[in-house]
Backbone as CSV, one residue per row, in Angstrom:
resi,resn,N_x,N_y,N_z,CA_x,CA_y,CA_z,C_x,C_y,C_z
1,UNK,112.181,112.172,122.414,111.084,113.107,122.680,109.748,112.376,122.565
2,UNK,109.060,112.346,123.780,107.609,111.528,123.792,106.697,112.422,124.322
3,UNK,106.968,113.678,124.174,105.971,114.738,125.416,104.810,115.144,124.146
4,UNK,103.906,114.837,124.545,102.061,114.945,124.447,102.251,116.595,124.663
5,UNK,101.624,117.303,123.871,101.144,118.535,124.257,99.237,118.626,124.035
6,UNK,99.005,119.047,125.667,97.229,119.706,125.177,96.617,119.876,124.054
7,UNK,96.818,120.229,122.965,96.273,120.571,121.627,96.513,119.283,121.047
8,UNK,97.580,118.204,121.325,97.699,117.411,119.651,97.086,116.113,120.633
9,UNK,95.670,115.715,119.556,95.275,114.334,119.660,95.544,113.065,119.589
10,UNK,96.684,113.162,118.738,96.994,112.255,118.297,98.709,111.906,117.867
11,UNK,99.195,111.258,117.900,100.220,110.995,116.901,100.804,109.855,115.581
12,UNK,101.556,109.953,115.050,101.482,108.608,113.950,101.923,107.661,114.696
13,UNK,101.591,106.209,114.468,102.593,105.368,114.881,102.141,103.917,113.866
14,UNK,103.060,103.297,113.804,103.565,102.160,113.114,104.038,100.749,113.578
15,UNK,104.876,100.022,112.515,105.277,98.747,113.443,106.924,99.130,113.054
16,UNK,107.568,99.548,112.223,108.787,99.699,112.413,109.467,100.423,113.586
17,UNK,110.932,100.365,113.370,111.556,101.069,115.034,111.274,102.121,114.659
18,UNK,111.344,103.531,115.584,111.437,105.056,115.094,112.760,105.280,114.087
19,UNK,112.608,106.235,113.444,113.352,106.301,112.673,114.601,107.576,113.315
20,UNK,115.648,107.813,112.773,116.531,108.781,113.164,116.661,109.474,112.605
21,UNK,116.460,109.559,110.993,116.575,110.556,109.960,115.773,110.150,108.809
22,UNK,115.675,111.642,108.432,114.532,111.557,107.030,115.359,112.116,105.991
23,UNK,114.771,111.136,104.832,115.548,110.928,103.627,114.830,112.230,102.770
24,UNK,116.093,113.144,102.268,115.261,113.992,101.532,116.132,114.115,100.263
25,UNK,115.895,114.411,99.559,116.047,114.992,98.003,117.696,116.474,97.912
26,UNK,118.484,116.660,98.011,118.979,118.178,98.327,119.283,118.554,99.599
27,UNK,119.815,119.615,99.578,119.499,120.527,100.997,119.454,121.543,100.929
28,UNK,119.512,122.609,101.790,119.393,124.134,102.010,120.777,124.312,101.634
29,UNK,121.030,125.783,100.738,122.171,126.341,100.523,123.362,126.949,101.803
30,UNK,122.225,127.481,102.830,122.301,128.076,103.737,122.842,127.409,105.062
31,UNK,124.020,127.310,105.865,124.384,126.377,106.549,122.820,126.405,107.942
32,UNK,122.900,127.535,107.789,121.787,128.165,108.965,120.417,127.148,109.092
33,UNK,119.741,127.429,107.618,119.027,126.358,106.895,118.739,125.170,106.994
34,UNK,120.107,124.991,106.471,119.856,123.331,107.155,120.269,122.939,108.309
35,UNK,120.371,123.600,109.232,120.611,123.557,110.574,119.321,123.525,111.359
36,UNK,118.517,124.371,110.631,116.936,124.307,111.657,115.845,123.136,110.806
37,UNK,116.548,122.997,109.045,115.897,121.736,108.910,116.150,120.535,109.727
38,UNK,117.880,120.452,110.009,117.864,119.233,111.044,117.215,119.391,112.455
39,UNK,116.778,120.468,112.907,115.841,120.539,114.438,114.351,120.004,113.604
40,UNK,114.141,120.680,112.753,112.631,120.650,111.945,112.294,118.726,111.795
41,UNK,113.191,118.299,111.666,113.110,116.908,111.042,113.373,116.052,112.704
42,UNK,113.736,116.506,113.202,113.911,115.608,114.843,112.622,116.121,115.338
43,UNK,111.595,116.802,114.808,110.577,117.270,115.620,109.364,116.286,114.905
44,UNK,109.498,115.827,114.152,108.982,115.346,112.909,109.013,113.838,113.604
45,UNK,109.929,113.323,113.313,110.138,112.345,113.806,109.878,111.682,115.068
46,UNK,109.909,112.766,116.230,109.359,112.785,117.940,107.780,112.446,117.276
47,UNK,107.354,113.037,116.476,105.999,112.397,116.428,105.618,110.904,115.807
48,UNK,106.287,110.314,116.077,105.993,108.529,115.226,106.272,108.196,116.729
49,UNK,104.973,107.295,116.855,104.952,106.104,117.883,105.085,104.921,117.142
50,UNK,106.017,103.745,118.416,106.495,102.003,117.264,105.344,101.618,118.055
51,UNK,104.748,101.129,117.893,103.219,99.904,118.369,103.796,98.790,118.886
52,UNK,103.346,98.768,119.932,103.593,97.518,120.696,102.986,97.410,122.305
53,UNK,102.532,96.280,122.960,102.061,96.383,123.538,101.590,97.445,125.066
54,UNK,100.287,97.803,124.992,99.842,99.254,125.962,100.010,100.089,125.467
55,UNK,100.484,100.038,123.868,99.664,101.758,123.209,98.211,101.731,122.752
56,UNK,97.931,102.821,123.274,96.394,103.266,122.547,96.374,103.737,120.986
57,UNK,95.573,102.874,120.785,95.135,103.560,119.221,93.858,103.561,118.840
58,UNK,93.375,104.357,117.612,92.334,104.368,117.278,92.160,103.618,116.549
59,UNK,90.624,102.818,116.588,89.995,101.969,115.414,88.617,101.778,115.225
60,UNK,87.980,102.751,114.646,85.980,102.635,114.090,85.976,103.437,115.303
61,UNK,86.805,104.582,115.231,86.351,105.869,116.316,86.407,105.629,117.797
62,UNK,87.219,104.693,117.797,87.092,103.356,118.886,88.348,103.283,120.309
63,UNK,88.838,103.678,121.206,90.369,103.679,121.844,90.551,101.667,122.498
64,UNK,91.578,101.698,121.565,91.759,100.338,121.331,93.354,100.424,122.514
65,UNK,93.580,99.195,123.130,94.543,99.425,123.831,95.726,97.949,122.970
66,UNK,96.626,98.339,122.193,97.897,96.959,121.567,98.074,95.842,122.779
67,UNK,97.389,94.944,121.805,97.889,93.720,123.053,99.183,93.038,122.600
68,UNK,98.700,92.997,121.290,100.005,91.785,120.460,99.810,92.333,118.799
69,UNK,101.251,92.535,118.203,101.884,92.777,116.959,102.527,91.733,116.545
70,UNK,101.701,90.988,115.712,103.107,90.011,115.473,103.098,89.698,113.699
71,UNK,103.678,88.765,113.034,104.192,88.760,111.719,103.028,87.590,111.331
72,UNK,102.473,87.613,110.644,101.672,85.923,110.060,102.893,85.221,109.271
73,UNK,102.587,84.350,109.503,103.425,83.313,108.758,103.605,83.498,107.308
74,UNK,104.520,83.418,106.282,104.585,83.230,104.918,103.622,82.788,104.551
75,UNK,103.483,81.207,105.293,102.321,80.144,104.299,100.981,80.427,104.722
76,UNK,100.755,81.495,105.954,99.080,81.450,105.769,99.284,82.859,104.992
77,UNK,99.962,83.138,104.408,99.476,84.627,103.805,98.346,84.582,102.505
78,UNK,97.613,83.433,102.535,96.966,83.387,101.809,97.118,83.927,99.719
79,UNK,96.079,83.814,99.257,95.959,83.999,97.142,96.427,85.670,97.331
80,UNK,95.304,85.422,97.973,95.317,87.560,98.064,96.981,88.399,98.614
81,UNK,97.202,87.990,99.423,98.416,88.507,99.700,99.507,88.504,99.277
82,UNK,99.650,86.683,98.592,100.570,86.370,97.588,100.731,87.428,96.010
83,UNK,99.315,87.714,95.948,99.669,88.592,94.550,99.897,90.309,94.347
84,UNK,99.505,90.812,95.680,99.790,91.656,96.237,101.570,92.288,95.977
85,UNK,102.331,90.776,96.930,103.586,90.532,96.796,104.080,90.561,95.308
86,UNK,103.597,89.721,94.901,104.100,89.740,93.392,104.200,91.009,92.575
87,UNK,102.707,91.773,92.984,102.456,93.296,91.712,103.745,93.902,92.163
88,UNK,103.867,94.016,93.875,105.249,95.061,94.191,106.448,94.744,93.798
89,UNK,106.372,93.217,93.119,107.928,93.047,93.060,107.846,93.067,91.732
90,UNK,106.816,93.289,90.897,106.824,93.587,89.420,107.078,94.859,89.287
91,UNK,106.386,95.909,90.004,106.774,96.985,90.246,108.240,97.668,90.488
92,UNK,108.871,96.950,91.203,109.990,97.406,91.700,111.038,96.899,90.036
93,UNK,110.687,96.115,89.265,111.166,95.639,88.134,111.047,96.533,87.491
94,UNK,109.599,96.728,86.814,109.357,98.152,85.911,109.764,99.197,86.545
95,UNK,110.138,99.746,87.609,110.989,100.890,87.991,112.041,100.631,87.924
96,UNK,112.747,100.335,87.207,114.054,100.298,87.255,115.096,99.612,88.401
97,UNK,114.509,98.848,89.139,114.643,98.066,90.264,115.440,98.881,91.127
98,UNK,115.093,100.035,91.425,115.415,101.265,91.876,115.559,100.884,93.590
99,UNK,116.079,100.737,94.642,116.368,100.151,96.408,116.777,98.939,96.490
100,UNK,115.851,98.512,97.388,116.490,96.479,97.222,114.753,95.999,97.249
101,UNK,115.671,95.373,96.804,114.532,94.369,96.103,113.394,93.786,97.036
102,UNK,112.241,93.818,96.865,111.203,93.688,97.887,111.380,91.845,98.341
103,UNK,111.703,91.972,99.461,111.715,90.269,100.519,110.029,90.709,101.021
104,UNK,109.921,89.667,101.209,108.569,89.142,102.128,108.788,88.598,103.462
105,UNK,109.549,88.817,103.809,110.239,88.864,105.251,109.717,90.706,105.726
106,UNK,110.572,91.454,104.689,110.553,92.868,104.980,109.703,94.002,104.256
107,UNK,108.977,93.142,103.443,108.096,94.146,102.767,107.404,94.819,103.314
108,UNK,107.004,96.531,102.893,106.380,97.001,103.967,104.468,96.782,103.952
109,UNK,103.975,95.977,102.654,102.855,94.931,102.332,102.304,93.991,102.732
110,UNK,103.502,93.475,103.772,103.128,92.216,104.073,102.474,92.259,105.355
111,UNK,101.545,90.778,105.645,100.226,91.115,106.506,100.757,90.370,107.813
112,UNK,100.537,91.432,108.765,100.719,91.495,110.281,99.459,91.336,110.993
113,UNK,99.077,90.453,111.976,98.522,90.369,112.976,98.417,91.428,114.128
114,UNK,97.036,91.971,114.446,97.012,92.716,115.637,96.080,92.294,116.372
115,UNK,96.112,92.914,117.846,95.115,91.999,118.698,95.271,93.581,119.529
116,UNK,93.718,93.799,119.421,93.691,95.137,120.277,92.261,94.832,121.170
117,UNK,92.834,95.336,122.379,91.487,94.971,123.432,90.396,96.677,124.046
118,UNK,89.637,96.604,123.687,89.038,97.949,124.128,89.288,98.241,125.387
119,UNK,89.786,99.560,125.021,90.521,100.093,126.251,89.343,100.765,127.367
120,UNK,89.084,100.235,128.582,88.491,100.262,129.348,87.320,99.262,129.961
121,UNK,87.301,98.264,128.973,86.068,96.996,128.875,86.727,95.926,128.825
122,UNK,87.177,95.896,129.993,87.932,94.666,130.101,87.215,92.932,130.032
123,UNK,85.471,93.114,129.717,84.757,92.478,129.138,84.624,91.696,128.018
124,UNK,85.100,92.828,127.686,85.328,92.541,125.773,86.328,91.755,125.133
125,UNK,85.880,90.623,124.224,87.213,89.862,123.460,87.779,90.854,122.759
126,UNK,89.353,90.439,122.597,90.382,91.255,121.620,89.753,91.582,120.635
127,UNK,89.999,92.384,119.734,89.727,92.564,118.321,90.697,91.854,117.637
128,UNK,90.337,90.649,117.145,91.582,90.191,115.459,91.405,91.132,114.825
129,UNK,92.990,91.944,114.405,92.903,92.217,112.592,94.342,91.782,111.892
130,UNK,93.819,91.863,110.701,94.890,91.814,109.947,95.120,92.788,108.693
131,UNK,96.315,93.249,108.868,96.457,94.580,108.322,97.845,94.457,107.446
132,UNK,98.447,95.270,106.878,100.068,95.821,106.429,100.293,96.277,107.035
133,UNK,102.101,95.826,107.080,102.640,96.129,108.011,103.214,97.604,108.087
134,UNK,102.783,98.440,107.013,102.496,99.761,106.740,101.575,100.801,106.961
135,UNK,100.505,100.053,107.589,99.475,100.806,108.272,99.814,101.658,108.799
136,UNK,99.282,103.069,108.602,99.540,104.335,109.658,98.137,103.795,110.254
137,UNK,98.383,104.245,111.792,97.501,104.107,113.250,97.941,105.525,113.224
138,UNK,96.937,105.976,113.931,96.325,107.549,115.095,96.765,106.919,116.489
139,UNK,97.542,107.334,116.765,98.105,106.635,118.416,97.673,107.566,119.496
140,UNK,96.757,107.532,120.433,96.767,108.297,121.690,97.380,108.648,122.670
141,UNK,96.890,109.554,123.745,97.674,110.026,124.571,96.731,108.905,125.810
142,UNK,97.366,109.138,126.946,96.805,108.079,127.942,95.611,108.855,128.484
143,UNK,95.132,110.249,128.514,94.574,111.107,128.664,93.886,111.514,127.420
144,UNK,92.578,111.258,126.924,91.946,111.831,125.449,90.867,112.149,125.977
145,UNK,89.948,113.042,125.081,89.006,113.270,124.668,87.751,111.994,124.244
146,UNK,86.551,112.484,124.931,85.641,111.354,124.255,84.811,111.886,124.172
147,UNK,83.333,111.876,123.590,82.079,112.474,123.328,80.957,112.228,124.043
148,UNK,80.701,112.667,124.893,79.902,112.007,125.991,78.461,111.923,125.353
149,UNK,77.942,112.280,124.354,76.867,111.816,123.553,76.856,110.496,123.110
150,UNK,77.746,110.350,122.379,77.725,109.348,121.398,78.858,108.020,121.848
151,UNK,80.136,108.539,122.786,80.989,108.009,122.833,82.115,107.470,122.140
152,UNK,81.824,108.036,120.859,83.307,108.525,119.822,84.467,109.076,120.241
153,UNK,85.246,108.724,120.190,86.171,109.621,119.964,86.103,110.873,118.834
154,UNK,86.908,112.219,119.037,86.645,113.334,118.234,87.548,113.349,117.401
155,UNK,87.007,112.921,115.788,85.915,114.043,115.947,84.588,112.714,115.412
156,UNK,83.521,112.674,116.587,82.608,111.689,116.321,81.587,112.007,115.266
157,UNK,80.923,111.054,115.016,79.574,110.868,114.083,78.730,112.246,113.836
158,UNK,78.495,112.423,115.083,77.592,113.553,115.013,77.992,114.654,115.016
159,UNK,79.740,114.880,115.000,80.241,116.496,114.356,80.559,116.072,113.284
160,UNK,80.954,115.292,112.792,81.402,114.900,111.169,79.800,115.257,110.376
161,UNK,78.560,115.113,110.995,77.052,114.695,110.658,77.134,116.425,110.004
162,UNK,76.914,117.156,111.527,76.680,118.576,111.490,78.010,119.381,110.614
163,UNK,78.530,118.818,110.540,80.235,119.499,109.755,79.583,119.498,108.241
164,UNK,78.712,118.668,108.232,78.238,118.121,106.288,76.936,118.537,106.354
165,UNK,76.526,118.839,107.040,74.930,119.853,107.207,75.192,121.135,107.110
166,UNK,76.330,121.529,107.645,76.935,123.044,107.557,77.558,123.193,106.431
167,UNK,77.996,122.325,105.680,78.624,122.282,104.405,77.372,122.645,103.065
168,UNK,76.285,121.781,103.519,75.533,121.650,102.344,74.202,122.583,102.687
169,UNK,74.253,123.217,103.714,73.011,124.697,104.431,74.194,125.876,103.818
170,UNK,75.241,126.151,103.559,76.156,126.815,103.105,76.354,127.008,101.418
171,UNK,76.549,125.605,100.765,76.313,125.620,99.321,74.863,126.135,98.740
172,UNK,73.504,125.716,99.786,72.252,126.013,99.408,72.087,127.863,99.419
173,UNK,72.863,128.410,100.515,72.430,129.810,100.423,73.266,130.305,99.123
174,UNK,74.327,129.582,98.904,75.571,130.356,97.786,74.673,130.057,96.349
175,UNK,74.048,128.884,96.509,72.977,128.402,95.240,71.772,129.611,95.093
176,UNK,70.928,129.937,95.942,70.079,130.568,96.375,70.375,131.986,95.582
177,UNK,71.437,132.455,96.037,72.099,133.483,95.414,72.660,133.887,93.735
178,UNK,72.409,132.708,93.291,73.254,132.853,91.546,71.697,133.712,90.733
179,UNK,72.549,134.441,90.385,70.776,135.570,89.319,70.690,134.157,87.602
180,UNK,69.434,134.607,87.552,69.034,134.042,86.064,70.165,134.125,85.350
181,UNK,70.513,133.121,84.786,71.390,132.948,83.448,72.618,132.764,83.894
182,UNK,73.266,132.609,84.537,74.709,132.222,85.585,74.764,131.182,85.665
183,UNK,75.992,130.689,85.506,76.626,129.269,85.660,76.230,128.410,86.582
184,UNK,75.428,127.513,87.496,75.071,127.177,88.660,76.091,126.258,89.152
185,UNK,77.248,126.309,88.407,78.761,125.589,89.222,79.166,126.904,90.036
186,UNK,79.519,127.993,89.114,80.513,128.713,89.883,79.843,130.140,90.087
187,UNK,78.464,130.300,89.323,77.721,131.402,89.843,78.165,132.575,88.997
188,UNK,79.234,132.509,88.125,79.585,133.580,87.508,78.564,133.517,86.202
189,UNK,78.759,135.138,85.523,77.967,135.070,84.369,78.699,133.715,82.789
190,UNK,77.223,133.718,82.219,77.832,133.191,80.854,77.750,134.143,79.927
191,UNK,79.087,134.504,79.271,78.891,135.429,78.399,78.715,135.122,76.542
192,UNK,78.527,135.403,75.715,78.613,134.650,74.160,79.643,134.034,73.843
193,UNK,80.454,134.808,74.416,81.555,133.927,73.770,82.223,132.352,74.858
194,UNK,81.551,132.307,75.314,81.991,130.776,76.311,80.982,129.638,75.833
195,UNK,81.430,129.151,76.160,81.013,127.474,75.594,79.815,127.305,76.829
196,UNK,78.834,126.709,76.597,77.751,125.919,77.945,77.232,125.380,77.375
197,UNK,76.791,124.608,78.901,75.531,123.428,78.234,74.524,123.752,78.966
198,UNK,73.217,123.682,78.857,72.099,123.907,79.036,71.502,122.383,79.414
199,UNK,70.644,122.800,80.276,69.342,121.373,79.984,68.431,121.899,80.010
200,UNK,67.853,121.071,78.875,66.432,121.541,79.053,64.748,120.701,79.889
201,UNK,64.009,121.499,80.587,63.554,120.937,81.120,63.216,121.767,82.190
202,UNK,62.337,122.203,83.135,62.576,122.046,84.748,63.891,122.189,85.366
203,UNK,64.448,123.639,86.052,65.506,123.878,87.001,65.270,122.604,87.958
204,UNK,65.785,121.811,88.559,65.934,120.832,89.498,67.085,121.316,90.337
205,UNK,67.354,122.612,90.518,68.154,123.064,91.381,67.617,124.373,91.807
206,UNK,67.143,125.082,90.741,66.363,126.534,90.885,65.221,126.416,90.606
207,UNK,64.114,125.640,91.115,62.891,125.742,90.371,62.265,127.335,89.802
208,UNK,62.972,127.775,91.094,62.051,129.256,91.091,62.396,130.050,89.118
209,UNK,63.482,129.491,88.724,64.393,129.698,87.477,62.848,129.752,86.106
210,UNK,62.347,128.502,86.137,61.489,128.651,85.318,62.143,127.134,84.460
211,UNK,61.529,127.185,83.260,62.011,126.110,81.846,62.999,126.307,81.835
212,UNK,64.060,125.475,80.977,65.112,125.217,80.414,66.521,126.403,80.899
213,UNK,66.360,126.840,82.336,66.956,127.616,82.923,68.546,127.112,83.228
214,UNK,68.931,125.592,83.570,69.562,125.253,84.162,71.004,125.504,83.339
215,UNK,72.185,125.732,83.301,73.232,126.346,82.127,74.380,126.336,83.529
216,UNK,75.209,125.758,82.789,76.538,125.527,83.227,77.799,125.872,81.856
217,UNK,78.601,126.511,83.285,80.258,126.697,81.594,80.610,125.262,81.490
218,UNK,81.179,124.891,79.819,81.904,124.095,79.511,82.937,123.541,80.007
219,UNK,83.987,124.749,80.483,84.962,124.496,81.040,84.849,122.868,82.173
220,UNK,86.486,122.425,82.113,86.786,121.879,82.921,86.616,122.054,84.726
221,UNK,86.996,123.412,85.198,86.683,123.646,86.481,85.044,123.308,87.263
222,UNK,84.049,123.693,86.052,83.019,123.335,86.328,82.286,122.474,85.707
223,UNK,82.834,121.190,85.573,82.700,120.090,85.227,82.108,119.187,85.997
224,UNK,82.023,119.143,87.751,82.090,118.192,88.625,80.414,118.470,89.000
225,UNK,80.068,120.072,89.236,78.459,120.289,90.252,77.710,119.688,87.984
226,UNK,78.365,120.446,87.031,77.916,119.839,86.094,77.294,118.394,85.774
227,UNK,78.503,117.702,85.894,77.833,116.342,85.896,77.047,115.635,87.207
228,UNK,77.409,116.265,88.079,76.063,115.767,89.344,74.946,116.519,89.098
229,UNK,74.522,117.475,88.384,73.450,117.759,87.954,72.563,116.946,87.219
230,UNK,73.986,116.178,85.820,73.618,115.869,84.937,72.730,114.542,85.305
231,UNK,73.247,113.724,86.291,72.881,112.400,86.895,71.470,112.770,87.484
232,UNK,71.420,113.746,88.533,70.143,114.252,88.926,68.900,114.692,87.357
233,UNK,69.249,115.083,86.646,68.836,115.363,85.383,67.851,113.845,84.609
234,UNK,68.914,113.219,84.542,68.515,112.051,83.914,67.822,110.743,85.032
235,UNK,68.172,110.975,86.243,67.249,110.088,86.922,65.945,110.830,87.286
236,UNK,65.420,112.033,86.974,64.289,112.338,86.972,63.170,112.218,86.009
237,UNK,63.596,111.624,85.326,63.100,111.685,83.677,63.086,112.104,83.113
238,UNK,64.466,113.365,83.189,64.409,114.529,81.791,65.066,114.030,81.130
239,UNK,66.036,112.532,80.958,66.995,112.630,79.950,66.068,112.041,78.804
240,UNK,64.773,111.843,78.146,64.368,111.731,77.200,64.463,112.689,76.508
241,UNK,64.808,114.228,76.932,65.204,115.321,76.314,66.877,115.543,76.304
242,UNK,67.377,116.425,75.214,68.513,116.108,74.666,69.399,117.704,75.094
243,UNK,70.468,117.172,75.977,71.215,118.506,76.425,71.714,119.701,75.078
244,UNK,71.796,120.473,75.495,72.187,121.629,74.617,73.598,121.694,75.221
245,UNK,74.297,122.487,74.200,75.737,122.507,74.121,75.786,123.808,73.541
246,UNK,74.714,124.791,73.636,75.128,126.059,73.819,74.217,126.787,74.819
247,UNK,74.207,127.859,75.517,74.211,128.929,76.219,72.591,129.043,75.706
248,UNK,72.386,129.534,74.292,71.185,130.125,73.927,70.453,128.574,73.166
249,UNK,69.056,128.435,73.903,67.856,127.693,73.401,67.999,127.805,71.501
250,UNK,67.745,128.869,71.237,67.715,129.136,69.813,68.854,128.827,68.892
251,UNK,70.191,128.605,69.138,71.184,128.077,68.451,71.365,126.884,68.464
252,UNK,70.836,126.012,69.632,71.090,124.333,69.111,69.534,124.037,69.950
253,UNK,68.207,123.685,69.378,66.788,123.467,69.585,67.185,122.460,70.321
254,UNK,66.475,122.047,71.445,66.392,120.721,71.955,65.915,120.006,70.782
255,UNK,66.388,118.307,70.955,65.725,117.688,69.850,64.627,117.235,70.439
């Protein structure tokens, strides 16, 4: 099965052969079950392309056309690759030397040569890379999509740009929205009995807030907009003042 459908951009592909079956854990109780897992898993599999020369793939948003796959030699595999080799086969030791034993013939680590020529610029020198021979590639259809702005492939620069402008014009109205005294991670109230930390100083997120407004829960969940606050906090010059570790000004004074 090699049939491209309209909707899918892309598929996986690799340097090994396709595979015929996938290794799983169990099976379905149900003969039925595992009857449509074995259709489910041949459908699975129709999606892995083997790389080799005149497939398209993607690279730096780029439709690259396979000229040449080939193996580097043992001896140029260079310091770096050599120890690479080694951690996995230490690895495979401390696991209980659990498959077969990692060769450097067959490791799936070891560094392969590619030579991809931009597909349509027949101008252009190959691209050298050198990669593992485990690399997942985005493999194309002979027919894709391109961005006639920018000339990306999709999804290019400038929807990834606007995708993170819409992300962070979205967090600003949900920010916009938290009332005085609310968590500014998750917007919910702080009540006495929860743990927070306070800074004191200038909202640098709510100015409109006033002094020593800024209060986040303790908790773990809101731990993450917490400490990017906290960084914003201290590269402004408030960290000469000393965070609070409760909710209320009056139970632990700034020092």
């Amino acid at each position: 099965m090699t049939r491209w459908y309209p909707s899918q951009g892309t598929k996986y592909g690799g340097t090994h052969p396709p595979r015929t079956t996938i290794n799983r854990i169990g099976e379905h109780s149900s003969a039925m079950r595992r009857q449509e897992q074995r259709i489910h898993d041949k459908q699975i599999l129709a999606n892995y392309v083997q790389l080799q020369p005149g497939v398209l793939v993607i690279w730096d948003r780029q439709p690259y056309r396979v000229v040449e796959v080939a193996e580097r030699p043992v001896d140029l595999w260079g310091e770096k690759h050599e120890e690479r080799f080694a951690t996995a086969l230490e690895h495979w030791e401390i696991g209980g030397k659990r498959g077969d034993r990692p060769e450097k013939e067959t490791w799936g680590g070891r560094p392969m040569v590619f030579v991809l020529a931009a597909d349509g610029k027949p101008h252009e020198k190959p691209l050298h890379l050198i990669g593992p021979a485990n690399h997942a590639w985005d493999v194309l259809p002979e027919h894709y999509w391109i961005c006639s702005a920018c000339g990306d492939l999709p999804p290019c620069r400038h929807q990834e740009a606007e995708r993170i402008a819409d992300r962070q014009a979205a967090h600003a109205d949900v920010l916009m929205d938290i009332p005085p005294g609310h968590c500014l991670a998750c917007g919910e109230v702080i009540t006495r009995r929860q743990q927070a930390t306070r800074f004191p100083g200038p909202n640098l997120w709510r100015p409109d807030f006033g002094e020593n407004s800024a209060v986040f829960h303790a908790r773990l969940e809101c731990s993450t907009p917490r400490e990017r606050y906290r960084e914003l906090w201290e590269a402004q010059a408030c960290g000469g003042m000393k965070q609070q570790s409760s909710l209320f000004p009056d139970d632990n004074p700034a020092a």
